[in-house]
N, C-alpha and C positions, 0 to 999 in steps of 0.2 A: 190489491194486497196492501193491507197497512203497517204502515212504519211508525213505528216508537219516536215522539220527540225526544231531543238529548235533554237529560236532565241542567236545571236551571242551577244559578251555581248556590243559592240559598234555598234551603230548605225551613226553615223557621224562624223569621221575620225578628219573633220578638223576643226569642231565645241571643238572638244576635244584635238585637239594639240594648240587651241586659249586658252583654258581656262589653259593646263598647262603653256602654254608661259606664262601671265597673272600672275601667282602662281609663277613660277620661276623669273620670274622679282622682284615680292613681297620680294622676300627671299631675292635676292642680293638687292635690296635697303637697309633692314633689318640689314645688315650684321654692326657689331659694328666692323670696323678695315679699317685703321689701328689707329685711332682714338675713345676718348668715345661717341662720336656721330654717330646715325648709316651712313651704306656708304652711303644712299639719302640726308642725313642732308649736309656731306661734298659736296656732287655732287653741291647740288642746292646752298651751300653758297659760291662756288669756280664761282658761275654767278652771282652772288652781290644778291642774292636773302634770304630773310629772313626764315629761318626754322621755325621760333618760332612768334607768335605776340609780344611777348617780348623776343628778341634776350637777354638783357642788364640778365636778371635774368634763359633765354630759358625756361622760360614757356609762359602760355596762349595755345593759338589755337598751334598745332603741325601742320605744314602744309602738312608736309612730310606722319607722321603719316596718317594723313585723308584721303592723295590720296593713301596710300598704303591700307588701309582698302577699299577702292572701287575698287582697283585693286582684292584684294582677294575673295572682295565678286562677282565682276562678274570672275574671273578665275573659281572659285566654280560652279556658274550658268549654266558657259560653260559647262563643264566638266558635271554637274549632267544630265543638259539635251542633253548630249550624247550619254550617256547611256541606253542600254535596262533595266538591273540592276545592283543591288551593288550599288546602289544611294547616298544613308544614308551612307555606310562605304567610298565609296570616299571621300565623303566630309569632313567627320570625319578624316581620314587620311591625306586630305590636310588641314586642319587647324593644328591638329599635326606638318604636318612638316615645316607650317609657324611659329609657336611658338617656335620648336627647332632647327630645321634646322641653321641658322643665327651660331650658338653658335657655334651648332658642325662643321661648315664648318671652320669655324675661330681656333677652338684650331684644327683639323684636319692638319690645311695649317702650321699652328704654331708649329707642331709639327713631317714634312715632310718636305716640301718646304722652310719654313721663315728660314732665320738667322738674327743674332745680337738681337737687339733691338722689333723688329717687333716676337718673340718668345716668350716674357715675357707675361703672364696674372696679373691682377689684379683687388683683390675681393672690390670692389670700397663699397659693403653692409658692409662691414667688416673693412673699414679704418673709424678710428677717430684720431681726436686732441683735444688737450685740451689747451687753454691761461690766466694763472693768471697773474695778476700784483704783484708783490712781495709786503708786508707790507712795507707803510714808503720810499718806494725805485723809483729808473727809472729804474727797471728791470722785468724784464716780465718772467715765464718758461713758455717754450712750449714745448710739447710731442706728439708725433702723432706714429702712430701705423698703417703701410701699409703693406697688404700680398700683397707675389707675388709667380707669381711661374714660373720657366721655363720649359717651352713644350717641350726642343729642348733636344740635349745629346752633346749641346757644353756647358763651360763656356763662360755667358754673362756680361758684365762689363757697366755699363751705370753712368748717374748724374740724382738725383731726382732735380726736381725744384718744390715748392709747389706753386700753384697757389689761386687767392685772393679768397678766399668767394663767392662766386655768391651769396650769402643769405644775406651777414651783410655787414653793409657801412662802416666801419672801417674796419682797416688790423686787424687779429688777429694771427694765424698760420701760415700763409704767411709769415710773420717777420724771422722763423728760415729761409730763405736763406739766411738773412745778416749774419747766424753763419756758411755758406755754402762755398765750395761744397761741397755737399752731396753725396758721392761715395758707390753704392750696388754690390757687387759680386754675382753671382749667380750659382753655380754649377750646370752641366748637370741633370734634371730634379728635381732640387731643387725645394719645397716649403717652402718658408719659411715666417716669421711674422719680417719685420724689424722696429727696433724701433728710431726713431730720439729724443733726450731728449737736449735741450739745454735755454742758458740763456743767455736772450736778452736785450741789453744797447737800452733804448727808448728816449736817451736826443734828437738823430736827428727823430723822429717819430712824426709826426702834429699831427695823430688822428690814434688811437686804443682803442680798448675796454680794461677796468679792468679786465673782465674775459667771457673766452666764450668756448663753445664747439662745436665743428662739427664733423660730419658724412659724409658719400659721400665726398670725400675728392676731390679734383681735384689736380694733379700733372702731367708733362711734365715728361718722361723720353729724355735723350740725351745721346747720344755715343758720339765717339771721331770725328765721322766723322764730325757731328755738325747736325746730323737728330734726329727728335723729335717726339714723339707720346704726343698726347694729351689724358691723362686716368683721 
């Protein structure tokens, strides 16, 4: 009497290596480095192409975002209907590792392969600033509070640049580079919380606010070489 083997747990080989391609491409668009914009936002605006419907503030419609969600979801499609089973956990596990995947590839490479500049992280949830205008005065303080931390097991030496607001029309935090350069050292796998505190002459300043506060900070890191990350 013969008996049936059990079914093998792929059914269509190349149905299932389309939808990992599909998944694997997802991730490397995803990838935030070596800039704070993921590596799809860079690709498609180094071809004069807009990432954002509003580029000027980078919100509205995500463009990048959208086609990578339709990548994922037919990578998934592929992939579940390739399978005899384990349907449900594949697909579970590849959304998993479009979610972290991105991250860990990035402090991974940051912390094997990168040197200099391109080793540093920064907790962008975690940086603020604050800009008062002094009582009575043309002087403004500003305080900003940025973690970073190096991946690498070199000492890393860069210049912060604070970058303008995307959110408010006047300068506000931005201003301490006129009390710049801003120099951070950073010892082999330092974390650390640095803090910039300085007090700014506003007599040559057309327009800034009395007082304001921000989060998501934007700032340029620069070495000596004159390369820069945008975080």
């Amino acid at each position: 009497m013969e008996t049936n083997s059990p079914e093998g747990l792929v059914k269509n080989k190349e149905q299932l290596w389309k939808g990992l391609v599909f998944i694997a491409a997802s991730i490397i668009l995803l990838l935030p480095f070596p800039h704070r914009r993921p590596l799809g936002d860079t690709i498609i605006m180094e071809l004069g192409l807009p990432a954002y419907s509003n580029m000027q503030t980078e919100t509205g419609f995500h463009f990048v975002g959208i086609a990578v969600f339709i990548m994922v979801i037919y990578g998934l499609s592929q992939v579940s209907q390739a399978l005899n089973k384990w349907r449900k956990r594949m697909v579970i596990l590849g959304i998993i590792a479009v979610l972290t995947m991105p991250i860990w590839l990035v402090e991974t490479y940051q912390s094997s392969l990168a040197r200099g500049i391109y080793t540093v992280g920064f907790d962008k949830e975690r940086s603020h600033c604050t800009f008062e205008q002094l009582d009575g005065s043309r002087e403004a303080s500003i305080d900003c509070m940025i973690p970073l931390e190096n991946h690498s097991n070199e000492t890393v030496e860069f210049e912060i640049i604070f970058e303008k607001s995307r959110f408010q029309e006047d300068e506000t935090y931005s201003l301490i580079n006129r009390a710049g350069p801003h120099y951070v050292t950073l010892l082999p796998g330092q974390r650390k919380q640095v803090e910039f505190r300085e007090t700014i002459h506003l007599t040559e300043v057309d327009f800034y606010s009395q007082w304001g506060q921000s989060g998501f900070v934007d700032i340029i890191l620069k070495d000596s070489q004159g390369r820069e990350r945008q975080l």
